[in-house]
PDBQT receptor file of N, H, CA, C and O in Angstrom, charges set to zero:
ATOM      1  N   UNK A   1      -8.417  17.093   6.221  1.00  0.00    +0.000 N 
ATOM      2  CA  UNK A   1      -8.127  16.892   7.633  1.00  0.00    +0.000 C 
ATOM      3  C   UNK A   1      -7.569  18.162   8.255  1.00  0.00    +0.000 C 
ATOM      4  O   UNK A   1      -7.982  18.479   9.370  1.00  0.00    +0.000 OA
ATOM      5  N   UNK A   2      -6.791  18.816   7.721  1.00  0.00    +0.000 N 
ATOM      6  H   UNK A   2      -6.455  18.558   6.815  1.00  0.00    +0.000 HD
ATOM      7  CA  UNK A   2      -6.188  19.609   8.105  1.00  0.00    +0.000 C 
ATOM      8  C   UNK A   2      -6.738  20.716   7.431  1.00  0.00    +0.000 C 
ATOM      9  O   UNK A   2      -5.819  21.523   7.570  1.00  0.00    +0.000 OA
ATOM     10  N   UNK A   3      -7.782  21.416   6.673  1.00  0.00    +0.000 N 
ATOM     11  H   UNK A   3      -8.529  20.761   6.560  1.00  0.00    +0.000 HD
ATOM     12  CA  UNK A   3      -8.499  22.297   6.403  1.00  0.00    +0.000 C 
ATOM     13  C   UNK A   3      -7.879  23.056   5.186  1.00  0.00    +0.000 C 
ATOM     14  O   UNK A   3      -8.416  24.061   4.720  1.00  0.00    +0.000 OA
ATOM     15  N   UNK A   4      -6.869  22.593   4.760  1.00  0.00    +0.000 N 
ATOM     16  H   UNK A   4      -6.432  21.777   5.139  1.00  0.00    +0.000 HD
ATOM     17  CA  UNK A   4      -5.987  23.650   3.372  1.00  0.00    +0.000 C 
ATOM     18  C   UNK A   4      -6.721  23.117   1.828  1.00  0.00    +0.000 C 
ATOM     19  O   UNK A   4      -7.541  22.202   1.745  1.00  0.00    +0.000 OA
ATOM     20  N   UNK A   5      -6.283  23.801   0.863  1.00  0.00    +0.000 N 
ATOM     21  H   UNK A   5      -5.617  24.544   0.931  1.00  0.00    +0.000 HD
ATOM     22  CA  UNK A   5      -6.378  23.589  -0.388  1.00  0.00    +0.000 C 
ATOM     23  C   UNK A   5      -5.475  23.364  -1.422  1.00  0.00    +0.000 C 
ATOM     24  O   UNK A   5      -4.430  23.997  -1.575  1.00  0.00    +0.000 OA
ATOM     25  N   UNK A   6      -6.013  22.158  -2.372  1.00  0.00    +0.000 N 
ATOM     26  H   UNK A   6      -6.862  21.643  -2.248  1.00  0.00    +0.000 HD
ATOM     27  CA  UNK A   6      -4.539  21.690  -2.812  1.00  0.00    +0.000 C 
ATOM     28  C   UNK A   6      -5.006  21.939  -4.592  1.00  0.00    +0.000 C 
ATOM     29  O   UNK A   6      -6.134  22.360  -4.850  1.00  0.00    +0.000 OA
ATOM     30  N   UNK A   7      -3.964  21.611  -5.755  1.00  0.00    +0.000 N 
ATOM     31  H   UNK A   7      -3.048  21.269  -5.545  1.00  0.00    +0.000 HD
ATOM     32  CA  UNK A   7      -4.624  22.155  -6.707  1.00  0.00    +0.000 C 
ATOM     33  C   UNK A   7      -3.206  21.566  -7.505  1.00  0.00    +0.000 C 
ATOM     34  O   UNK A   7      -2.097  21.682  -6.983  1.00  0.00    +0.000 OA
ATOM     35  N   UNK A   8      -3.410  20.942  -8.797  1.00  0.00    +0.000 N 
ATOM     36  H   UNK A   8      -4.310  20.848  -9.221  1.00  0.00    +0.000 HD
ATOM     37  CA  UNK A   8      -2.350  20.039  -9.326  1.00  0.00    +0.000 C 
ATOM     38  C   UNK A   8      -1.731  21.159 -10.001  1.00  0.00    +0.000 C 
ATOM     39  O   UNK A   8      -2.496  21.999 -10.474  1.00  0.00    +0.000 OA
ATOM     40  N   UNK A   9       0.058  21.396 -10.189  1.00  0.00    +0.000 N 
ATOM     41  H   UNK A   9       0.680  20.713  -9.804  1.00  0.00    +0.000 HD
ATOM     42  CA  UNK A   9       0.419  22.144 -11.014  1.00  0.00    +0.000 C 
ATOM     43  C   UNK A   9       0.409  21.741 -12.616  1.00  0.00    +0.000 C 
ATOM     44  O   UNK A   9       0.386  20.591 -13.055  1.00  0.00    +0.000 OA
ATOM     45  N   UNK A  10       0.432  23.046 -13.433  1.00  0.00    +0.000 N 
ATOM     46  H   UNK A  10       0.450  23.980 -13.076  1.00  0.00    +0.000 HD
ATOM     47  CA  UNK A  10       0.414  22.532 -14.506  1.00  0.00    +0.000 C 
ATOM     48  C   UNK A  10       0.997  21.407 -16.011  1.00  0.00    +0.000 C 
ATOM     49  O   UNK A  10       0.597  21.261 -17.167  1.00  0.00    +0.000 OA
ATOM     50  N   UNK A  11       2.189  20.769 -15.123  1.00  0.00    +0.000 N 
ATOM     51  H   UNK A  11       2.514  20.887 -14.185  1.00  0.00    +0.000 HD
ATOM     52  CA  UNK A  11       2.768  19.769 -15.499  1.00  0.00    +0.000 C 
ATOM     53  C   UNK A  11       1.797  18.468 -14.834  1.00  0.00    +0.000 C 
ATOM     54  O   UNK A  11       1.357  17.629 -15.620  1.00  0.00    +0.000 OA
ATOM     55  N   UNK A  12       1.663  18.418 -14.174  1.00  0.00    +0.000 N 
ATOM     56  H   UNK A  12       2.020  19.099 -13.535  1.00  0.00    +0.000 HD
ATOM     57  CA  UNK A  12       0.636  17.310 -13.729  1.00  0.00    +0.000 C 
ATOM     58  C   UNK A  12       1.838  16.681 -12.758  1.00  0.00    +0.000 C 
ATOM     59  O   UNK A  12       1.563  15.704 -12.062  1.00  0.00    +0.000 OA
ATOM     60  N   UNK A  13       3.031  17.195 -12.728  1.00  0.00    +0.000 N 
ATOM     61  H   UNK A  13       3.255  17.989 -13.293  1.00  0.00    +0.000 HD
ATOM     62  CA  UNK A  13       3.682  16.492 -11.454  1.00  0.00    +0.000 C 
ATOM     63  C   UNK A  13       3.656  16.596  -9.986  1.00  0.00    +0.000 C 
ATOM     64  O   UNK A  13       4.122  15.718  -9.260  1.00  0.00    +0.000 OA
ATOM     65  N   UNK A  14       3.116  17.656  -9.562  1.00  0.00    +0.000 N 
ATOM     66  H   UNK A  14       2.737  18.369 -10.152  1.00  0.00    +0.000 HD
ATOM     67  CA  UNK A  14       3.539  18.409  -8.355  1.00  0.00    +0.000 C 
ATOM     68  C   UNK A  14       1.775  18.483  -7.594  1.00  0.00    +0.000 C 
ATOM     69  O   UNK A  14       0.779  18.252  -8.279  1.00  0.00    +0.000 OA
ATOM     70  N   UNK A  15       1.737  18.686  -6.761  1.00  0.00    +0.000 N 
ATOM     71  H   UNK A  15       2.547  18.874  -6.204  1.00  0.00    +0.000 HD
ATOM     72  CA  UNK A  15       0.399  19.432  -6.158  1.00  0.00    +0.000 C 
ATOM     73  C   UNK A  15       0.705  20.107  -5.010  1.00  0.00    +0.000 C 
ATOM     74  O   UNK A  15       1.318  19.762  -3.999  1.00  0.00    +0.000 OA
ATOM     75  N   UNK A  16      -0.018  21.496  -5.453  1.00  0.00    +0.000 N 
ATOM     76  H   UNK A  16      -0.516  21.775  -6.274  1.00  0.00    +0.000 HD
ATOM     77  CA  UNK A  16       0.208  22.620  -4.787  1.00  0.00    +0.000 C 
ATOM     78  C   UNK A  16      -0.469  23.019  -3.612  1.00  0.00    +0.000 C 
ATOM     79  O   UNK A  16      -1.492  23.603  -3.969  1.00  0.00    +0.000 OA
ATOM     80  N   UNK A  17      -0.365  22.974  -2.086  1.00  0.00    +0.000 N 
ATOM     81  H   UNK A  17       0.466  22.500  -1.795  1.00  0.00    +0.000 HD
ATOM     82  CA  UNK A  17      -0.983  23.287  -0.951  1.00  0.00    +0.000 C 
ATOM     83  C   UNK A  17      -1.109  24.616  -0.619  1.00  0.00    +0.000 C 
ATOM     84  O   UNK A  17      -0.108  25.232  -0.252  1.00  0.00    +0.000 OA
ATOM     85  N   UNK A  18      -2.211  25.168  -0.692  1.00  0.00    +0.000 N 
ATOM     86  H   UNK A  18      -3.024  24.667  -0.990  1.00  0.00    +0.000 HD
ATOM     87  CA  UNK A  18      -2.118  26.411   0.213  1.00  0.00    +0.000 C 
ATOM     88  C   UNK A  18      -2.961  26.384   1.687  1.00  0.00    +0.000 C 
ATOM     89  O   UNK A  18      -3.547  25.383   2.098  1.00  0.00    +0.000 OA
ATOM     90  N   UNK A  19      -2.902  27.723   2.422  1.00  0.00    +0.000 N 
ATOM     91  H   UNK A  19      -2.426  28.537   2.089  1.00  0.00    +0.000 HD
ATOM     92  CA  UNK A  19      -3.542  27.906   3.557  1.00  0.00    +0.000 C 
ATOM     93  C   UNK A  19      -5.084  28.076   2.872  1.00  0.00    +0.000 C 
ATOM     94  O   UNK A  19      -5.318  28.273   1.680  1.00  0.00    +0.000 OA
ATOM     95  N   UNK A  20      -6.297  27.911   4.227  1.00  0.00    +0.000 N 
ATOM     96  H   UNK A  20      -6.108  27.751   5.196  1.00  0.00    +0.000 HD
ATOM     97  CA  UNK A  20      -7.390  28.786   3.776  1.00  0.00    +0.000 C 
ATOM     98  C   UNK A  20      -7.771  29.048   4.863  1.00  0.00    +0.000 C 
ATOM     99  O   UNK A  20      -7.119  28.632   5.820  1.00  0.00    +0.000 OA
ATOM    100  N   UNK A  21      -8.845  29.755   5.050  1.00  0.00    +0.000 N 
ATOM    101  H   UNK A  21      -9.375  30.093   4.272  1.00  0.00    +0.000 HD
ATOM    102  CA  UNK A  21      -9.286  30.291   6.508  1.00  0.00    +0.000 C 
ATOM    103  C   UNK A  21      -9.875  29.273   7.131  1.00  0.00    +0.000 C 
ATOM    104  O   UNK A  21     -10.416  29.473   8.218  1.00  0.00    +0.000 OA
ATOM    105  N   UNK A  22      -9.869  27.992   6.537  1.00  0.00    +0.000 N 
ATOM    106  H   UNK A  22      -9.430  27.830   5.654  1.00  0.00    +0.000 HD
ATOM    107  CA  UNK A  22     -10.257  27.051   7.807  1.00  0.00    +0.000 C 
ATOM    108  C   UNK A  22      -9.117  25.987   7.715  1.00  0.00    +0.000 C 
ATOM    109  O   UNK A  22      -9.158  24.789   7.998  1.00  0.00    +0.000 OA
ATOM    110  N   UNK A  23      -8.009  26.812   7.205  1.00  0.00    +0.000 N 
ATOM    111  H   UNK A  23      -7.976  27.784   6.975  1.00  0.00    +0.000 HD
ATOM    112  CA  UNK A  23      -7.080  25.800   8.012  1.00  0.00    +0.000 C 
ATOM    113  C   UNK A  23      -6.780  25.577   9.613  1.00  0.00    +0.000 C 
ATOM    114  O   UNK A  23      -6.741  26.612  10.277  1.00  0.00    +0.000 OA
ATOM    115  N   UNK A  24      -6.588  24.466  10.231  1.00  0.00    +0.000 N 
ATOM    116  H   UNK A  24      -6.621  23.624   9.692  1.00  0.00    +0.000 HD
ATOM    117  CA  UNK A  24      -6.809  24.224  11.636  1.00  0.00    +0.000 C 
ATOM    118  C   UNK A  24      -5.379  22.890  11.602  1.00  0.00    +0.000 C 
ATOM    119  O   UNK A  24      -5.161  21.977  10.805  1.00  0.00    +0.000 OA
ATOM    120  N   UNK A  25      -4.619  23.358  12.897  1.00  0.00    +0.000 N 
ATOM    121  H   UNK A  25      -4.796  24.099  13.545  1.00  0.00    +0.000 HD
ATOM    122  CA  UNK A  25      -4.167  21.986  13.571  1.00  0.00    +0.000 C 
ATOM    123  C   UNK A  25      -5.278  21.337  14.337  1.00  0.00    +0.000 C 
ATOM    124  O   UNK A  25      -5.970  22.043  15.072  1.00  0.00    +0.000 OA
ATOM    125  N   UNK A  26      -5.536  19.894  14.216  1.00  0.00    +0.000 N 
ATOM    126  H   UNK A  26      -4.974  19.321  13.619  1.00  0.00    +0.000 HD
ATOM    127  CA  UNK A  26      -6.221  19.463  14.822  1.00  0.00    +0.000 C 
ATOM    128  C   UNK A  26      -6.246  19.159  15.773  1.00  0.00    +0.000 C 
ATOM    129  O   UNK A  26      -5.252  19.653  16.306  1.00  0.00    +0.000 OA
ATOM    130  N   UNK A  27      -7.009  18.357  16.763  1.00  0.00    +0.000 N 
ATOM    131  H   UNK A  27      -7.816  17.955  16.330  1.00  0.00    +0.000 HD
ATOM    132  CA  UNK A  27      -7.271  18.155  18.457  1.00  0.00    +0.000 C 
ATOM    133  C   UNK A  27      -6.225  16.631  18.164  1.00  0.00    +0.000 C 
ATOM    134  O   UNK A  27      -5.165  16.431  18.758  1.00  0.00    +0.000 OA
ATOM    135  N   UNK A  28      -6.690  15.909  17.370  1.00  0.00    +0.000 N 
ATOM    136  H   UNK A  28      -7.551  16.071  16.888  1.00  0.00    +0.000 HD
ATOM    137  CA  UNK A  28      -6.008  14.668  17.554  1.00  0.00    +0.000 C 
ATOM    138  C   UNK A  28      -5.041  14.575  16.423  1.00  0.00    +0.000 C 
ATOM    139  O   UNK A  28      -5.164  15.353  15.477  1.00  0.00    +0.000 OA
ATOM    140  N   UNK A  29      -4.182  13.771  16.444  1.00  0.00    +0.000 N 
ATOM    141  H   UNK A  29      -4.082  13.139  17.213  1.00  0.00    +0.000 HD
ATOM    142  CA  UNK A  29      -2.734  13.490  15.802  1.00  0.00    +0.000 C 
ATOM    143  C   UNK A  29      -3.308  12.805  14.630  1.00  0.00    +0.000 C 
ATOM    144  O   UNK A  29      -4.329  12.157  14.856  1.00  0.00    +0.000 OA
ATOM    145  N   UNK A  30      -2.811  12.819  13.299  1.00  0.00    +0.000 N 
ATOM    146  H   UNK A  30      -1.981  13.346  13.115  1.00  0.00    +0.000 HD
ATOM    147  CA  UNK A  30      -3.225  12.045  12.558  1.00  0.00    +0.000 C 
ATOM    148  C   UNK A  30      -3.009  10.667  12.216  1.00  0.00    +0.000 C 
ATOM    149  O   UNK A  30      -3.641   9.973  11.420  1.00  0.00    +0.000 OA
ATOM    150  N   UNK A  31      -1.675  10.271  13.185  1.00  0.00    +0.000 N 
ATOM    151  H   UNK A  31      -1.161  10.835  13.831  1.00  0.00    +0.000 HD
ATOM    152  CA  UNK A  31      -1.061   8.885  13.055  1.00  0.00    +0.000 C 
ATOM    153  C   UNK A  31      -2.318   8.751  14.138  1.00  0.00    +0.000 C 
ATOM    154  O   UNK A  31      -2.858   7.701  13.788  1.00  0.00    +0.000 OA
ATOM    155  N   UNK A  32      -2.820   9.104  14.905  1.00  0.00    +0.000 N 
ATOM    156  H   UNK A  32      -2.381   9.957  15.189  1.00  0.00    +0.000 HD
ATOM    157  CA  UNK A  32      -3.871   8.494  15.910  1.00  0.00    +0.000 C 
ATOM    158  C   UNK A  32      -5.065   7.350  14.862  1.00  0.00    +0.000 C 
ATOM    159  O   UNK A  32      -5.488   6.256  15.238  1.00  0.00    +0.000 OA
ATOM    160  N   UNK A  33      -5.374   8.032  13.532  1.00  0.00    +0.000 N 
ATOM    161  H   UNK A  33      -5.030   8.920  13.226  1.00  0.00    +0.000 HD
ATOM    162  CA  UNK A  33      -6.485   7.382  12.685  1.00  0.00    +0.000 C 
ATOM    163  C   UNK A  33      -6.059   5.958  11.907  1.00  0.00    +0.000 C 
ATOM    164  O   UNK A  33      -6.834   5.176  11.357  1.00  0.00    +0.000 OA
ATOM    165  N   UNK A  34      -4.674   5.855  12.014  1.00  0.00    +0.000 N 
ATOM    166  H   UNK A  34      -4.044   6.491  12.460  1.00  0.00    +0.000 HD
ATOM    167  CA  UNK A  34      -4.135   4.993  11.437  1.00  0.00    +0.000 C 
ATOM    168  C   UNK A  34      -3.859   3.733  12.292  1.00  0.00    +0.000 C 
ATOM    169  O   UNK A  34      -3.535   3.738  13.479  1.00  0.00    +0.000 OA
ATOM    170  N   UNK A  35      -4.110   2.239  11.193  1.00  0.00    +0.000 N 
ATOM    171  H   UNK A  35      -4.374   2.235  10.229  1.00  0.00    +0.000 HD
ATOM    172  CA  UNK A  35      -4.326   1.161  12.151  1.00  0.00    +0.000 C 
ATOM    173  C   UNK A  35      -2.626   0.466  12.145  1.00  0.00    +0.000 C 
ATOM    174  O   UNK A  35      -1.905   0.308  11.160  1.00  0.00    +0.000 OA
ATOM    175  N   UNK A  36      -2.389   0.212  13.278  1.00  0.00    +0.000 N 
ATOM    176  H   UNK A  36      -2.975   0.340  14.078  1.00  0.00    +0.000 HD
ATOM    177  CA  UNK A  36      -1.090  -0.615  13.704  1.00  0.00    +0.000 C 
ATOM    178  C   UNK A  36      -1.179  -1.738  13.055  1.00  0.00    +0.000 C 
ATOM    179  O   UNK A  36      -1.992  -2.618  13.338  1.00  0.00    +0.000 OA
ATOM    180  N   UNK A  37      -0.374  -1.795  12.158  1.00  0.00    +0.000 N 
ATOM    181  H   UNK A  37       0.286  -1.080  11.927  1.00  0.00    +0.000 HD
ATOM    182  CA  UNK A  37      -0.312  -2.997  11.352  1.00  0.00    +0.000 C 
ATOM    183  C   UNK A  37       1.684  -4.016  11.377  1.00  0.00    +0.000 C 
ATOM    184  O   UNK A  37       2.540  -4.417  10.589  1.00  0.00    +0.000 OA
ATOM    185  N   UNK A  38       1.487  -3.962  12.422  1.00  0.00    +0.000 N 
ATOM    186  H   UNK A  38       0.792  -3.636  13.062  1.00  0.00    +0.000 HD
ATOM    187  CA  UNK A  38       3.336  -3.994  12.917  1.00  0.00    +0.000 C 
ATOM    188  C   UNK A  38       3.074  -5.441  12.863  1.00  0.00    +0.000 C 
ATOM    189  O   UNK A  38       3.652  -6.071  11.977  1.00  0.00    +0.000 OA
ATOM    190  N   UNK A  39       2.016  -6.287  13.957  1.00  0.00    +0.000 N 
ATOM    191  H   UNK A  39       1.546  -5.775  14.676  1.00  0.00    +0.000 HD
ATOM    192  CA  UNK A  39       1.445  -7.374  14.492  1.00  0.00    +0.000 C 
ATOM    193  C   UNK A  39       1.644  -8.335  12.878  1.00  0.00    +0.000 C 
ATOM    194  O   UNK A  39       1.992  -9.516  12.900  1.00  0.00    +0.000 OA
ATOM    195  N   UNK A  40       1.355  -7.584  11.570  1.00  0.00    +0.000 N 
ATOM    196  H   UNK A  40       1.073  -6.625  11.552  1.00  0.00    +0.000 HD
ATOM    197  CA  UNK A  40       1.109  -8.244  10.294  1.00  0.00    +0.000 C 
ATOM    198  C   UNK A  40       2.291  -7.916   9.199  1.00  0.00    +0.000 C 
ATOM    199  O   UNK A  40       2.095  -8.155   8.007  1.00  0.00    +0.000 OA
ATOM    200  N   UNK A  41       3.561  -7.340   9.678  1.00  0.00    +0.000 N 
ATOM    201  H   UNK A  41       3.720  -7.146  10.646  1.00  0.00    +0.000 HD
ATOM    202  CA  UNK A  41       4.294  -7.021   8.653  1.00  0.00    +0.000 C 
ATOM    203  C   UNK A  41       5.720  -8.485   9.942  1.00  0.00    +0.000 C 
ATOM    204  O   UNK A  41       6.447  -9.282   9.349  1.00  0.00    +0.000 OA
ATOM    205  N   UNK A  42       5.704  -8.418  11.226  1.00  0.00    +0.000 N 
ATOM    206  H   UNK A  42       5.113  -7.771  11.708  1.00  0.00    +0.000 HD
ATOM    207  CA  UNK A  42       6.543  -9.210  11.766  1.00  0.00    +0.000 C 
ATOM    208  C   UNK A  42       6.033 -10.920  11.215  1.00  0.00    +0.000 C 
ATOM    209  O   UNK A  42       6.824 -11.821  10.934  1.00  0.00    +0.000 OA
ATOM    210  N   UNK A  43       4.764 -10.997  11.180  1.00  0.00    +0.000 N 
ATOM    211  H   UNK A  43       4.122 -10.265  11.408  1.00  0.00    +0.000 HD
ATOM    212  CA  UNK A  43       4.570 -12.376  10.646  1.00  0.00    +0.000 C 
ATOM    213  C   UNK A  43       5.860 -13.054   9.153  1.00  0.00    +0.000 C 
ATOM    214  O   UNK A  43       5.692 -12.577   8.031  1.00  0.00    +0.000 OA
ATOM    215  N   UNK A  44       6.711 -13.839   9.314  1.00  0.00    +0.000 N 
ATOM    216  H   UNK A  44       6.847 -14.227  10.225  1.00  0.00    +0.000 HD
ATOM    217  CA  UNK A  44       7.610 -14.152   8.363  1.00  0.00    +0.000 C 
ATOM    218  C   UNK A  44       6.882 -14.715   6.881  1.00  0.00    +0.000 C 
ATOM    219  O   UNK A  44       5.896 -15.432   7.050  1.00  0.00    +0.000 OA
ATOM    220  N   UNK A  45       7.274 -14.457   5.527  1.00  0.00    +0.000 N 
ATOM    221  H   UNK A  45       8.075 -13.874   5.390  1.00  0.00    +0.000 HD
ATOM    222  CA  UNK A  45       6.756 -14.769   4.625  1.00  0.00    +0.000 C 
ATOM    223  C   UNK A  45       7.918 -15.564   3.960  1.00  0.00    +0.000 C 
ATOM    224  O   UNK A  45       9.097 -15.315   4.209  1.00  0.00    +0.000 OA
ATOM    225  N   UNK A  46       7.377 -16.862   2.808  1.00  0.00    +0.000 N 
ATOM    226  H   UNK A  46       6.419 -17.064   2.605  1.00  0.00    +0.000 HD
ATOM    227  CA  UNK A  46       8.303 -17.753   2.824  1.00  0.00    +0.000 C 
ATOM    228  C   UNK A  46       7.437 -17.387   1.043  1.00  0.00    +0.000 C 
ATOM    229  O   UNK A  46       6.437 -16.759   0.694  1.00  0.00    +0.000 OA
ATOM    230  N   UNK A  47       8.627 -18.281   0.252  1.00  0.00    +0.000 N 
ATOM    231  H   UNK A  47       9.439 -18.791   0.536  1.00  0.00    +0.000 HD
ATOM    232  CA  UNK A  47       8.996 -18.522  -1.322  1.00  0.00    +0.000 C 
ATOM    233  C   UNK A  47       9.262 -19.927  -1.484  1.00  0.00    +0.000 C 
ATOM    234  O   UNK A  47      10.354 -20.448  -1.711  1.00  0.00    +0.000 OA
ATOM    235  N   UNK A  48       7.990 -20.560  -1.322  1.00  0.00    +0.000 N 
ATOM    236  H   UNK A  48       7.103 -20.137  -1.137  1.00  0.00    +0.000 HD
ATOM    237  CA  UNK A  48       8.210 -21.942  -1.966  1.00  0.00    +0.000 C 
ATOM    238  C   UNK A  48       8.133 -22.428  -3.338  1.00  0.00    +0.000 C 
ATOM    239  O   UNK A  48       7.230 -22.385  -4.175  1.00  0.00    +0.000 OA
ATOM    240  N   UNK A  49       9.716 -23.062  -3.355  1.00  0.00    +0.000 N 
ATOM    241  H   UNK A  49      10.449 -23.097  -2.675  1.00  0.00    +0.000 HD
ATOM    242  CA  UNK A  49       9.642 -23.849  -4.838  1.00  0.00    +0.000 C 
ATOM    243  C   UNK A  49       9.567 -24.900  -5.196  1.00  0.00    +0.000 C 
ATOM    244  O   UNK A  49       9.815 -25.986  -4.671  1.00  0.00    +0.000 OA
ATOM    245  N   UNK A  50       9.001 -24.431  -6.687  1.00  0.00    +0.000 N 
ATOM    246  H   UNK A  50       8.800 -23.550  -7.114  1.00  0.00    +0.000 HD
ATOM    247  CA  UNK A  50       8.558 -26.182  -6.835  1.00  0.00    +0.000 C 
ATOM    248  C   UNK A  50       9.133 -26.929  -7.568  1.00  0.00    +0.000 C 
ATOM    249  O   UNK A  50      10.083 -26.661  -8.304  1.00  0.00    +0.000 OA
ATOM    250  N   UNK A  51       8.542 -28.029  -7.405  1.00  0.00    +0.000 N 
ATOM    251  H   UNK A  51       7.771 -28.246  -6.807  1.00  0.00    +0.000 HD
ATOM    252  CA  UNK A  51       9.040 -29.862  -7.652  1.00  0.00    +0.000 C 
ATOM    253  C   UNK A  51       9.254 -29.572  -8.828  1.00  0.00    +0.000 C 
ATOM    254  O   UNK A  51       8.168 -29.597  -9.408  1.00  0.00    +0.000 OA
ATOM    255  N   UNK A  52      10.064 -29.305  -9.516  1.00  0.00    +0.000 N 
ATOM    256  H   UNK A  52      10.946 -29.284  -9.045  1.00  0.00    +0.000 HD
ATOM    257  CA  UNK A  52       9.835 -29.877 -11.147  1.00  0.00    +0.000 C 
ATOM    258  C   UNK A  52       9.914 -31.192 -12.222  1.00  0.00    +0.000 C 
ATOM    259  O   UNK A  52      10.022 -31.348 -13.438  1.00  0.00    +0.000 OA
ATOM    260  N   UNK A  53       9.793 -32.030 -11.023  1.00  0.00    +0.000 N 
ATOM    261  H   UNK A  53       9.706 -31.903 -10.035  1.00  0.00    +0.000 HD
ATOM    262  CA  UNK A  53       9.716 -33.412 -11.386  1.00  0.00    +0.000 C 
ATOM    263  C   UNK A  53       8.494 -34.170 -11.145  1.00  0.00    +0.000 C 
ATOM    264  O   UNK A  53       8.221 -35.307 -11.530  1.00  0.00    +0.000 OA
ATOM    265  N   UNK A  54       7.670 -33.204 -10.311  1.00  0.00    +0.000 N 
ATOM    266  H   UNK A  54       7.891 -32.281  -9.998  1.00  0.00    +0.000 HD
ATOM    267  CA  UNK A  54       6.141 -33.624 -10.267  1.00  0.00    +0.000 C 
ATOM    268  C   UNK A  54       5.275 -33.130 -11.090  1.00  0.00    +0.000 C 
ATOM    269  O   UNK A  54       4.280 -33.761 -11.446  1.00  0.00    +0.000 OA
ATOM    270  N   UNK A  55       5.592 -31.788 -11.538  1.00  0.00    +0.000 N 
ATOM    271  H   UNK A  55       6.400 -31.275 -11.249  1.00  0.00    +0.000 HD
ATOM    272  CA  UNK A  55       5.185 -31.287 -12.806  1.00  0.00    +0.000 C 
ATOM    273  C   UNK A  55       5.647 -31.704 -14.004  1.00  0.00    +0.000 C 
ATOM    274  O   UNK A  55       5.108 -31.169 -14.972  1.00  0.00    +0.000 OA
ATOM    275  N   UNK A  56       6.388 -32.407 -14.196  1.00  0.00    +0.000 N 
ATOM    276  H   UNK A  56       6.826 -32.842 -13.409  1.00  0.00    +0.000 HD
ATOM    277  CA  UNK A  56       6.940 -32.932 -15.227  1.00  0.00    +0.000 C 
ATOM    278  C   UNK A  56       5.866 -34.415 -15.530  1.00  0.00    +0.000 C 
ATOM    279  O   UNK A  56       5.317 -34.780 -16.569  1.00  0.00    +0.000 OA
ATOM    280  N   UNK A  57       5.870 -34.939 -14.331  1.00  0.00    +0.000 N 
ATOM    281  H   UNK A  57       6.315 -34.642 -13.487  1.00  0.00    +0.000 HD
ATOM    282  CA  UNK A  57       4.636 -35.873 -13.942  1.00  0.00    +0.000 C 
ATOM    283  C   UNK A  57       3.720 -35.609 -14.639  1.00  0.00    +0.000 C 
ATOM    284  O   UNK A  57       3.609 -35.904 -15.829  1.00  0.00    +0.000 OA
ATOM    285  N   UNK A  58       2.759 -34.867 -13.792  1.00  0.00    +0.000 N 
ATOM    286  H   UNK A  58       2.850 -34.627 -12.826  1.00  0.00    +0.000 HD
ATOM    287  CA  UNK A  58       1.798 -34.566 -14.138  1.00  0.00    +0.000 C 
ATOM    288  C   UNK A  58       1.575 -34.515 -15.700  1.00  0.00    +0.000 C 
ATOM    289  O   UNK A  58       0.661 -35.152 -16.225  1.00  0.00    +0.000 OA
ATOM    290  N   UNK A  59       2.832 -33.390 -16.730  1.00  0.00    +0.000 N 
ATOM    291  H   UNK A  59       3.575 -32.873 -16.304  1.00  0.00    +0.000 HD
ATOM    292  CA  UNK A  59       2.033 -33.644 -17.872  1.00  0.00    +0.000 C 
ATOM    293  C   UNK A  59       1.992 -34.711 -18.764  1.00  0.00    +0.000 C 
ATOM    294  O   UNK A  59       1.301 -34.831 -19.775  1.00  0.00    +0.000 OA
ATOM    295  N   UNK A  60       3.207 -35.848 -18.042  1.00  0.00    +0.000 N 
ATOM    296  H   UNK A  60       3.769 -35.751 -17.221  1.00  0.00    +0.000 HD
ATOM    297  CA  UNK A  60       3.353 -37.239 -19.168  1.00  0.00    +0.000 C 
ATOM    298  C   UNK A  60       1.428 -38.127 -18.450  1.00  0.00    +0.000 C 
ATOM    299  O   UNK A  60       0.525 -38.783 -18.969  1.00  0.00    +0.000 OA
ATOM    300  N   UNK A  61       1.664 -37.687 -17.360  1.00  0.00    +0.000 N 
ATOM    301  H   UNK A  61       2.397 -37.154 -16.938  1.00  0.00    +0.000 HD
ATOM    302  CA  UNK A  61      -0.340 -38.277 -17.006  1.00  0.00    +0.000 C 
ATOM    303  C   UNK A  61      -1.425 -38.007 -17.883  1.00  0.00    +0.000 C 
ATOM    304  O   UNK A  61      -2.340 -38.736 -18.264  1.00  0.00    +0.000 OA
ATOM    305  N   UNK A  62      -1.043 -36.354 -18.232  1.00  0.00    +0.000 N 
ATOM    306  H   UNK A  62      -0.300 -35.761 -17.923  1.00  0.00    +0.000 HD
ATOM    307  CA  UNK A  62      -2.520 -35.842 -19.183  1.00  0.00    +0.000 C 
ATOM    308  C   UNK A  62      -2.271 -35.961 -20.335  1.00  0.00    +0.000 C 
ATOM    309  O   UNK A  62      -3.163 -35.806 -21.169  1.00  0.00    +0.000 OA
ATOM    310  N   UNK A  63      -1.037 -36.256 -20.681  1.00  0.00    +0.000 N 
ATOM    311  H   UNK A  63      -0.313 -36.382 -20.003  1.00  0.00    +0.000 HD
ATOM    312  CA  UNK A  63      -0.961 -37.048 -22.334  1.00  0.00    +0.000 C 
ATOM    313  C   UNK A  63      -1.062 -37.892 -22.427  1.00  0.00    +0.000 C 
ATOM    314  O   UNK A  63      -1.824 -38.100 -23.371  1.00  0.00    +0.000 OA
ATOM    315  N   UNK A  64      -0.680 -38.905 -21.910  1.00  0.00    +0.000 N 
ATOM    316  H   UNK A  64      -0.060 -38.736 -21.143  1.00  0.00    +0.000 HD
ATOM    317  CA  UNK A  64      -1.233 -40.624 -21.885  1.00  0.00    +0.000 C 
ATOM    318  C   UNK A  64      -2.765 -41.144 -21.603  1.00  0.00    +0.000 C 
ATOM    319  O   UNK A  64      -3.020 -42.348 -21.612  1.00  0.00    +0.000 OA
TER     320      UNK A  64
């Protein structure tokens, strides 16, 4: 996107950026390419637990 070159150091932890001659700031922002996902992280998420007396059920059913 931004026209540089990158290249893993030799530990394998790090990666190394340099310039190149077609490095460029671009015309548009790069958060511009990215999708708004705000609409799907405010939706509330719930942890339902369960019955353990219906499961308990259930397996005296499939043994009998």
């Amino acid at each position: 996107y931004f026209g540089m070159d990158h290249n893993v150091d030799q530990t394998g932890k790090s990666v190394i950026i340099n310039k190149t001659s077609n490095t460029r700031i671009p015309e548009q922002r790069f958060s511009e390419h990215l999708r708004d996902e705000k609409g799907e992280e405010s939706q509330k998420r719930f942890i339902l637990k369960r019955d353990n007396s219906s499961i308990d059920k259930e397996d005296n059913q499939v043994g009998s």
